[in-house]
Every structure is written in structure tokens, then in C-alpha cells.
N, C-alpha and C positions, 0 to 999 in steps of 0.2 A: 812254280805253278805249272799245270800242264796245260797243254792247249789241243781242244780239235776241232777241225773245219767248220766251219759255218754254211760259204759260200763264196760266190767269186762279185767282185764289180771291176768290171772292164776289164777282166780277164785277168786280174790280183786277187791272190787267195786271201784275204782272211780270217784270224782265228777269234773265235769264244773260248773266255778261258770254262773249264773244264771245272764241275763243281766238283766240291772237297769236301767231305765226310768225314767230322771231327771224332776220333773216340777221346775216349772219359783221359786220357792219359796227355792229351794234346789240351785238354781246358786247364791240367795240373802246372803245364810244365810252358807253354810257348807264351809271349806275350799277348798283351789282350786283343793291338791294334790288329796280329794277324788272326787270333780266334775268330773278330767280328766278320772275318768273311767266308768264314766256314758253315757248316752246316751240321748241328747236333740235333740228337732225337729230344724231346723237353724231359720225359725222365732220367736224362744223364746231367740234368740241373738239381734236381734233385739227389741224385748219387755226388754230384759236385760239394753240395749243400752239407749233406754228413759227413765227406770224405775232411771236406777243409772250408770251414763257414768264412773266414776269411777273404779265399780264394774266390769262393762263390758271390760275395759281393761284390768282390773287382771286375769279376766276368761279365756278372749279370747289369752294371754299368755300362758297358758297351759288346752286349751280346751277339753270338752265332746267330743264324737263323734257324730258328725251333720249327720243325717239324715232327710231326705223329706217323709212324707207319699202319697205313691198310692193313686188314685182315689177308691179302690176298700177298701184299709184301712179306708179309712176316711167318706166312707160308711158304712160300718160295724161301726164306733164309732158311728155315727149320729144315727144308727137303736140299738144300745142299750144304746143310751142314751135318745130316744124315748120311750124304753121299760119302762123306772126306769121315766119317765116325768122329765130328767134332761137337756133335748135337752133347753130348751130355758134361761137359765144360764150361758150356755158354751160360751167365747171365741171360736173366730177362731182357735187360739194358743193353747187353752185345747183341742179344739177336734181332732188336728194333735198330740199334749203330747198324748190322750187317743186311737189315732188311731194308732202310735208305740206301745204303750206299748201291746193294742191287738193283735196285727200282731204278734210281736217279744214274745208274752203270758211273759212278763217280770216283774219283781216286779217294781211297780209304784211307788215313791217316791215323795208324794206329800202335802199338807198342806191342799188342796182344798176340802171340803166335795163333792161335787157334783162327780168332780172324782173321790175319794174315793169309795162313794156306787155306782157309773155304773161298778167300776173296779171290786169290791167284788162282785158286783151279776152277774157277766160274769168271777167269781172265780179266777180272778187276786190277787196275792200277794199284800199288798200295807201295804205302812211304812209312815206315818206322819215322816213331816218334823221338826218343830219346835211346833207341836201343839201335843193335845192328839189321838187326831185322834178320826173318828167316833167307837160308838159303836157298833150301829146296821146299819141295810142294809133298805131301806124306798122307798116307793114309792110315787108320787105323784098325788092328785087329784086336778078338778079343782071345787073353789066354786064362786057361782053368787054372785056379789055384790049388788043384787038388791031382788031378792027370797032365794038366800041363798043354794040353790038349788047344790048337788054333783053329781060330774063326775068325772067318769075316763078320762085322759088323753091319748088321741090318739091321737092327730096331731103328723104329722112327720115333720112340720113346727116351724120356731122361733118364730111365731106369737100365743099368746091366741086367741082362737074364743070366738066369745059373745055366750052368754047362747041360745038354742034353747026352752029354756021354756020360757025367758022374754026379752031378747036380751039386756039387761047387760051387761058389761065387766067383764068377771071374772077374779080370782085370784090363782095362783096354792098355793097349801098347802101340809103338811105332810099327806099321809094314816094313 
């Protein structure tokens, strides 16, 4: 668990531990006593729910704490997962996971590369779930499948545009 400052009494620091931001992959895999002290968006009970009905009633016996991301949260995920070109990836359900964990600046608990590097380049904590977790932090471009042709990625949309030098469909790639 991570911890940061609170405050002092009698001149001893103090820490609150640091909220924890569960994704769908941490309800699958870690036990339930440490689930109950995380924090899931309520549509990833529902993704729990399809994924493994089983799972889902063991969780939901001694559940996270559900919360709903804002309109203005889930704006802010969209615009910097725009930034890192990881917007057209993302689940519904990962951009309300990354739109908590920004709001609440929480350590992100997740398996998911994609949320991984938007979480680390917007200098969120994050902890792999059952994986090794990324190394580096990436950004993406888009290449023509037709000229071959690269771009940076700016839509703020979930759709690729076709190429404006041969009107191709392209394809997002690693920078």
C-alpha cells in the first residue's frame, strides 16, 4: 500500500494511506479481503458480472467501494488519453477506471497497458496486477496503410481518419 502525508502532530509525520483504484483485472485475480478496500467504478461490477457470475458473487459479498465518475472526470480521462493516442483502445469501463483514479490522483491497480502509460504520463502511481507491468511510458502515431506515410495522433475521437496524403486507412503504432 502506498502512503502520503497528511500532516504532523507534535512535530511527527503522519501518513494516510493513499486510495487505490481497482481495475476489472484486480476484481478477477486478488483476493476478496484486499478488493474490499479498493475502489471500483459500479460499471466494472457489471463487466465482473459477465466476465465470471461466480466471481462476481464472491466480490460482491464483501465489496470495493463503488463509485460513478463525473462528466467533468471522464473528460479529463478522454483528453489525456487523447494526449498519449490511447483514446481509441479504451473501454467504456477503462475510461470511468482512469477517470477515478485521476480525480481521486490514486494509485491505479491495473493489468491494462494502455491505462498504465496514460496513468504514468499524467504521473499517477500504478501497480500491475498479475502482469509485469510496462516499462516505459509511449506515445502513439498513426501509419497510412497505403503510402506508409506518419502522423501524430490528434483526434479526440474513437475513430482513425484516413490519411490526408492518400486517403487510406491507417493504423495506430508505437512512437
Amino acid at each position: 500500500m502506498s502512503f502520503r502525508r497528511k500532516g504532523t502532530i507534535s512535530a511527527r509525520l503522519y501518513e494516510e494511506p493513499m486510495a487505490e483504484v481497482l481495475d476489472t483485472a484486480a476484481l478477477l485475480f486478488w483476493p476478496v479481503e484486499r478488493i474490499a478496500q479498493g475502489i471500483c467504478a459500479e460499471s466494472q461490477m457489471q463487466e465482473l458480472r459477465r466476465l465470471s457470475e461466480p466471481r462476481f458473487l464472491l466480490v460482491e459479498s464483501n465489496p470495493p467501494e463503488l463509485m460513478n465518475a463525473d462528466d467533468t472526470a471522464l473528460q479529463a480521462a478522454r483528453e489525456a488519453a487523447s494526449r498519449t493516442g490511447d483514446l481509441n483502445g479504451l473501454s467504456p469501463v477503462d475510461l470511468e477506471v482512469l477517470a477515478l483514479a485521476l480525480h481521486l490522483q490514486a494509485v491505479l491497480h491495473s493489468d491494462d497497458y494502455r491505462l498504465q502509460n496514460i496513468a504514468r504520463n499524467e504521473g499517477l502511481e500504478v501497480k500491475p496486477v498479475n502482469t509485469k507491468g510496462i516499462e516505459k511510458v509511449w506515445k502513439w502515431q498513426l501509419r497510412c496503410t497505403g503510402c506508409r506515410a506518419v502522423t501524430d495522433v490528434e483526434s479526440k475521437s474513437d475513430e482513425l481518419p484516413d490519411c490526408q496524403i492518400c486517403g487510406s486507412p491507417q493504423q495506430l503504432k508505437r512512437a
